[in-house]
TORZA-976799 format. One record per residue (C-alpha): residue in one letter; x, y, z. Coordinates in steps of 0.1 Angstrom, whole numbers. Example, Ala and Ser with C-alpha at 12.3 -4.5 7.8 and 13.67 -1.06 7.14 Angstrom:
<recs>
A	123	-45	78 $
S	137	-11	71 $
</recs>
This chain:
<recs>
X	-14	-58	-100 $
X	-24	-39	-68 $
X	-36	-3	-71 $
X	-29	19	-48 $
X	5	19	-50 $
X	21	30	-87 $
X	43	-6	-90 $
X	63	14	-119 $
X	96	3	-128 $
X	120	27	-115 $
X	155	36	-108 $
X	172	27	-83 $
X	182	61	-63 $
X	210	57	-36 $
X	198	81	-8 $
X	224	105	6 $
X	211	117	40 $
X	237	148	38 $
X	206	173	44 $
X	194	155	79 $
X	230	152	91 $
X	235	188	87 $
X	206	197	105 $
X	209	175	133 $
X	244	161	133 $
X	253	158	167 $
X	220	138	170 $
X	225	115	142 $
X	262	110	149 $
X	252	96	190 $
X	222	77	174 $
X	247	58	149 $
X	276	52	175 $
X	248	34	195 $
X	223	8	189 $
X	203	3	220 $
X	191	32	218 $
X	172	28	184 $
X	139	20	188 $
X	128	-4	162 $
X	114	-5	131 $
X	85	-20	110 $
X	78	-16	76 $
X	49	-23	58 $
X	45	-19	22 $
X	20	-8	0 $
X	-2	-28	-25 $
X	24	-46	-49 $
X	56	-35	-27 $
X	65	-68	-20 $
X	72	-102	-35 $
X	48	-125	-40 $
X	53	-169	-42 $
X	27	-188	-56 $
X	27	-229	-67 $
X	4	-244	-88 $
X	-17	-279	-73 $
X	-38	-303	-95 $
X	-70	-284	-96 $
X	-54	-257	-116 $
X	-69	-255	-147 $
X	-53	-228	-172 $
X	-65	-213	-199 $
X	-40	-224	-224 $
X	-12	-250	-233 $
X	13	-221	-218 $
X	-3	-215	-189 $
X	-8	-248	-178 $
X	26	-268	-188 $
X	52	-238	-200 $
X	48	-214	-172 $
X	68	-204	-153 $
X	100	-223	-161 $
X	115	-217	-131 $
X	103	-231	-101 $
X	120	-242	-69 $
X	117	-282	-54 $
X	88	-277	-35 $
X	71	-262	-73 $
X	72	-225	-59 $
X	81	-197	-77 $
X	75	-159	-78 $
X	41	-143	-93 $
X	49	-106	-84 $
X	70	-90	-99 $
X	83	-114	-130 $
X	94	-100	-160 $
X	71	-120	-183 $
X	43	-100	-171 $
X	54	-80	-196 $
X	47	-104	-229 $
X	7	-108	-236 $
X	0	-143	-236 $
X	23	-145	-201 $
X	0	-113	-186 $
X	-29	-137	-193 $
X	-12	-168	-174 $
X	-7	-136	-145 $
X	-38	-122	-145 $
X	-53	-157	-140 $
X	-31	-167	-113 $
X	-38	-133	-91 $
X	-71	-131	-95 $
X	-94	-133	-66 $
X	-132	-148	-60 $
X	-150	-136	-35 $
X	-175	-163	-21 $
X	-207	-146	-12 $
X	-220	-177	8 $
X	-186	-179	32 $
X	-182	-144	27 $
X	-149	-142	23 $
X	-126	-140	-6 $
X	-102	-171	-14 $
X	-77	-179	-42 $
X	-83	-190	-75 $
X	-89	-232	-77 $
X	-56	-246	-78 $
X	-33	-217	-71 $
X	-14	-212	-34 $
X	7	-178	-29 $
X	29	-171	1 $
X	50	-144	11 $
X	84	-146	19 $
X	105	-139	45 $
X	87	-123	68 $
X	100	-105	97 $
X	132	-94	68 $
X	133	-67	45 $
X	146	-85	17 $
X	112	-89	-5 $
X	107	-54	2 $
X	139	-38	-11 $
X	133	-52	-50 $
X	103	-64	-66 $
X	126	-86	-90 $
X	162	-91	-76 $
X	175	-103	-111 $
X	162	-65	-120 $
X	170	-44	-94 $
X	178	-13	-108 $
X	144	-17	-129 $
X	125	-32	-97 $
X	138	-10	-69 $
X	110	-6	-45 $
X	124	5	-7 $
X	161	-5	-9 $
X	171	36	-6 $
X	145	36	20 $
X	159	7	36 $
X	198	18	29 $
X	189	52	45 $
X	173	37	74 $
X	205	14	78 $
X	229	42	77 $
X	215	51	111 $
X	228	19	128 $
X	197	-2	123 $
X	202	-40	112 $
X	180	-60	89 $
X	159	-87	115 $
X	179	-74	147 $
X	162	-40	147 $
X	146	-34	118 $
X	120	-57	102 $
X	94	-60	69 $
X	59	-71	67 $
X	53	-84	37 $
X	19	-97	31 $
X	-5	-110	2 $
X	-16	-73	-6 $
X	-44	-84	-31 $
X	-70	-92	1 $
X	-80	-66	26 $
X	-96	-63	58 $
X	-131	-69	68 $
X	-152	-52	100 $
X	-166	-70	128 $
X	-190	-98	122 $
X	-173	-105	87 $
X	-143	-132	82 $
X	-115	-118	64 $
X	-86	-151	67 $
X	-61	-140	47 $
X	-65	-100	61 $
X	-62	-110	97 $
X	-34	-137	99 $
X	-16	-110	86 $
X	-27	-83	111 $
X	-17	-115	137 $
X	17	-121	124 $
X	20	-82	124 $
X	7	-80	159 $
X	36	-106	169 $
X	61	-89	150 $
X	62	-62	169 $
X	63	-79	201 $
X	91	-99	189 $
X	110	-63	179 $
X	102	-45	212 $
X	109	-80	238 $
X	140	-79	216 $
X	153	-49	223 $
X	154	-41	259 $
X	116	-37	259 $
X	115	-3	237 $
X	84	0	215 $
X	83	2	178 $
X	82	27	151 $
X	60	18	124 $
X	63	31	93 $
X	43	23	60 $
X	36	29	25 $
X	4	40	5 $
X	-20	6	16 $
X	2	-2	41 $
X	-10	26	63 $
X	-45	12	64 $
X	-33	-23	79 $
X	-11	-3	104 $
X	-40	17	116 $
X	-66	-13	118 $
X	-40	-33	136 $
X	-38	0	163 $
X	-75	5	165 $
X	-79	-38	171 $
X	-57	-41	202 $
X	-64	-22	232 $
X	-50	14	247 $
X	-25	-4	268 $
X	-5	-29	241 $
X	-1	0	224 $
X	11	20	248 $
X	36	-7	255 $
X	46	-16	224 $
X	42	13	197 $
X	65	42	197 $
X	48	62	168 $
X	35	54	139 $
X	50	71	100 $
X	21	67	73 $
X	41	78	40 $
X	14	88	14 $
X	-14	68	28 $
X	-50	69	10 $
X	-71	77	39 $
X	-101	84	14 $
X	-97	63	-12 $
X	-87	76	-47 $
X	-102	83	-82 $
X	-76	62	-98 $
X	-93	30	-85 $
X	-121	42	-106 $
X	-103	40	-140 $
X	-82	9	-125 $
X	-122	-10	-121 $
X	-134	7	-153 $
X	-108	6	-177 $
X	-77	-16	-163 $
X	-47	3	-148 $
X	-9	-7	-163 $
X	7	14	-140 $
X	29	26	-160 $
X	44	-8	-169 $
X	51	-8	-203 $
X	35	-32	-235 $
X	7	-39	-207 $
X	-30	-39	-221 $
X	-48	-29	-190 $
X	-78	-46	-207 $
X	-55	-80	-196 $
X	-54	-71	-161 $
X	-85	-54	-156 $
X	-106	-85	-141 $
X	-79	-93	-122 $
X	-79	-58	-103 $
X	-114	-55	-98 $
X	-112	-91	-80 $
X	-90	-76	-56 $
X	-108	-72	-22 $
X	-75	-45	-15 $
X	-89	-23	-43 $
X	-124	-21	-31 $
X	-114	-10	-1 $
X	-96	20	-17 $
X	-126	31	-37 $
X	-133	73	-30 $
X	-146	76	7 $
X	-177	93	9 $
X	-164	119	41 $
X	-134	129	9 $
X	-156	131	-20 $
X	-188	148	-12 $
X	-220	134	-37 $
X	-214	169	-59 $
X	-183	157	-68 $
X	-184	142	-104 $
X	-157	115	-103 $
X	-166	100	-132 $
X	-189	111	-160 $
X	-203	93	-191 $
X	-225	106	-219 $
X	-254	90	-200 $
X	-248	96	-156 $
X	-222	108	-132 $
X	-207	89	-108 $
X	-197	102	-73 $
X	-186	86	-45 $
X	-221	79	-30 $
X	-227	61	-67 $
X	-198	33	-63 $
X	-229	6	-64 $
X	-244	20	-99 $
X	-210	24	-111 $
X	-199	-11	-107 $
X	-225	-25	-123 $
X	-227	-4	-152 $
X	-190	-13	-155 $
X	-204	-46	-159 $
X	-191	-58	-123 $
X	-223	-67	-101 $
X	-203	-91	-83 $
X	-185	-68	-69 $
X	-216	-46	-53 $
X	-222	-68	-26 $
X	-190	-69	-7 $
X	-187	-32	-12 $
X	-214	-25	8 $
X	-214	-55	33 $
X	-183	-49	39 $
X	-162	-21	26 $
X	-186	11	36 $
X	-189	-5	75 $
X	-145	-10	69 $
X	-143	27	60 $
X	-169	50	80 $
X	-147	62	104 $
X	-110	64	105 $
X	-105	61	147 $
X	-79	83	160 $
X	-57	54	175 $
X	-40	80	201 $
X	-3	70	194 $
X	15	95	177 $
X	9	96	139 $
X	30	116	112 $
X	16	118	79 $
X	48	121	47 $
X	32	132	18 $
X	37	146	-18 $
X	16	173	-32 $
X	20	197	-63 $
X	17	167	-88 $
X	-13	164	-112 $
X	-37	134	-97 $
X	-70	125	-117 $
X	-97	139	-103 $
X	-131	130	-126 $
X	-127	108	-156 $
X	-146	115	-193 $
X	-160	87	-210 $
X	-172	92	-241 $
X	-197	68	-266 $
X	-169	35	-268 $
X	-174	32	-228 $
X	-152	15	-204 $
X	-130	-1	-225 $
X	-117	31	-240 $
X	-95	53	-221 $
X	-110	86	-203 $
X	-99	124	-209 $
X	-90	129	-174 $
X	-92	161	-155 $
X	-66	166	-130 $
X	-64	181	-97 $
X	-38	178	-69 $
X	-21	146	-48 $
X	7	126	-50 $
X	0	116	-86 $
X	-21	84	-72 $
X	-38	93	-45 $
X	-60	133	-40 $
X	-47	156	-16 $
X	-84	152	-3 $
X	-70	115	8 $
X	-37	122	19 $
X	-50	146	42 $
X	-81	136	56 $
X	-69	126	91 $
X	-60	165	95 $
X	-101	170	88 $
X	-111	139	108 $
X	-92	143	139 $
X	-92	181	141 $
X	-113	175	176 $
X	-97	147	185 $
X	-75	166	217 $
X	-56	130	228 $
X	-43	127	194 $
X	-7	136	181 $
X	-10	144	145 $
X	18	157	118 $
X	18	165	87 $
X	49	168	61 $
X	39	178	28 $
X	71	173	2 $
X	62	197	-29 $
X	65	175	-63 $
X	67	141	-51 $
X	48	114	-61 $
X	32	84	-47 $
X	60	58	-53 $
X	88	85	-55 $
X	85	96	-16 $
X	105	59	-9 $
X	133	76	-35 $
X	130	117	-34 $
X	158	129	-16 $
X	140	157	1 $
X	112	128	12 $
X	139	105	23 $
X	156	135	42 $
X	120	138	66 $
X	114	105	69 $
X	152	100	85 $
X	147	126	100 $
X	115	113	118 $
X	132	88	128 $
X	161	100	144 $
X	139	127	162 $
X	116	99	179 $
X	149	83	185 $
X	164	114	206 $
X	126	125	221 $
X	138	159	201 $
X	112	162	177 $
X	103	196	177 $
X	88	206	140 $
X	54	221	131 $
X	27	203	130 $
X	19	209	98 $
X	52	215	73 $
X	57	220	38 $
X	84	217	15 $
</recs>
């Protein structure tokens, strides 16, 4: 299960864009009647916001008579079938044949993390939308992930593969910084890169609106910052981050320490917990240092503290020393700056909604759940996170930065909130008409 992004079964909410078409409804109406003038669009999904294949080879070994003959019993020809989102995830003994089957290892002598023996995952359909719009299609209104987003988009005159286009991607690996392999992170920021020039060549030239969710915005940015000032120029438009964690969070804390169910019901986090904290995606959203100054208590036990400057200590008292060494090799160098990538950015994010800010754990330890004291954010990610490029780039004077803040929204809920729905449309038809005129900094 990925962690930045609240994979939470929820209702499927059919966007109505009435607001944005009563502000601007000359605008939207030409935009519609028109398609080459729509720049195109990319989007890239947070951790968990898209479907994931996997098939099993000889070397895989389960734990149990299930895992290894009885699960999954549906596969396709080629033995493939999906390992995010299923519905058995649900029943124990399947969560254990899950949680073996995602988990990561990370090889210290090739540096570089790799699946487990005997499992190969995929994404599919790259370049579509479809993996993105449900998590399980048999579920959809239980698994709905950006099909309103998607449907609003559409309603504009955009077309799935012609002019707008997903980028799914195996959202359990990261990224790495120079000097470091990092495979699995990189084809994807590749196949990325050659999306986009696909999009743009494919439409008269124009460049591309990005726009991602929660992890999603960390790819986008280290894809911007990896290819030089003049491909971007040519081929990025602007870039929408929708409740990206800049900083990190404090929920990855409890997800390392304790397990995180998400909210997915019958779940024992305890099942999944090893299986997060193998995730080289998860490390990388551990609390940034520049976010969480070291007299911040994130997390406090009847023995230390934890802050952000602690992530080392904490790990291994959580009993993950494994972990410590690509944390600091290569997460801290990853995260030390966040480089203005001068295209313009605009930042969607919710605020108002009670986000743990320092976990209690009392005498039982890590296996027990914290008294949690709350603070603001999205619910997921702290406000600190969400709005540390305002901090970052404040000086940086060749940098085009806004910043929508949508009152009572949470993380996942900004892809279904009609209000959120409403400002990211209408982002998108305001880059499309070069009419973009709000402040740059709004609330709602």
């Amino acid at each position: 299960m990925g962690g930045a992004t609240v994979v939470v079964v929820v209702p499927a909410v059919m966007m109505i864009i009435t607001t944005m078409v009563a502000i601007m409804p000359s605008t939207c109406q030409a935009i519609t009647n028109n398609n080459q003038q729509l720049h195109p669009v990319i989007l890239i999904p947070g951790a968990g916001g898209n479907q994931l294949e996997a098939r099993l080879t000889s070397e895989y070994k389960g734990t149990s008579l299930l895992c290894n003959r009885f699960y999954p019993l549906k596969k396709d020809k080629e033995g493939w079938f999906r390992l995010w989102f299923e519905i058995g995830v649900l029943l124990a003994p399947l969560t254990e044949c899950f949680a073996e089957r995602m988990t990561l290892y990370y090889d210290q002598e090739a540096d570089d993390y790799r699946n487990a023996p005997g499992v190969e995952t995929r994404v599919a359909q790259f370049g579509s939308t479809q993996s993105l719009l449900y998590l399980d299609p048999s579920l959809k209104k239980l698994t709905s992930y950006m099909e309103p987003l998607v449907e609003s988009i559409q309603q504009l005159g955009y077309k799935d593969s012609q002019n707008l286009f997903g980028a799914p991607y195996d959202f359990r690996y990261g990224l790495a910084p120079e000097g470091h392999p990092c495979h699995v992170g990189s084809t994807f920021l590749e196949n990325l890169k050659q999306l986009i020039e696909n999009a743009s060549n494919t439409n008269g030239g124009l460049p591309v609106i990005l726009v991602s969710h929660s992890l999603g915005g960390q790819f986008a940015l280290e894809l911007l910052n990896r290819n030089s000032p003049s491909w971007r120029e040519q081929y990025i438009k602007h870039f929408i981050a929708l409740s990206a964690p800049w900083g990190g969070t404090v929920d990855e804390m409890l997800t390392f320490a304790s397990g995180n169910a998400l909210g997915v019901p019958l779940v024992n986090p305890l099942l999944v917990r090893n299986e997060q904290r193998s995730s080289e995606s998860n490390l990388w959203l551990m609390p940034r240092r520049k976010q969480f100054p070291p007299e911040t208590p994130l997390v406090v036990t009847p023995n230390t503290t934890y802050s952000s400057f602690d992530v080392s200590r904490f790990l291994q008292d959580i009993g993950f020393e494994e972990g410590v060494h690509p944390y600091e090799r290569r997460i801290l160098p990853l995260v030390e700056k966040l480089v203005a990538p001068r295209v313009p950015v605009t930042c969607i994010v919710g605020n108002g909604v009670l986000t743990p800010e320092t976990l209690y754990y009392g005498k039982d330890g890590f296996d027990k759940k914290p008294e949690i004291a709350y603070g603001d954010g999205d619910g997921t990610v702290n406000i600190v996170s969400l709005l540390a490029l305002e901090d970052e780039w404040k000086d940086e004077k060749d940098q085009k930065l806004k910043v929508i803040k949508v009152s009572g929204v949470s993380h996942t809920n900004i892809l279904t909130d009609d209000n959120a729905l409403a400002q990211i449309i209408g982002e998108i038809v305001a880059i499309n008409s070069e009419m973009s005129s709000l402040p740059l900094v709004s609330s709602l």
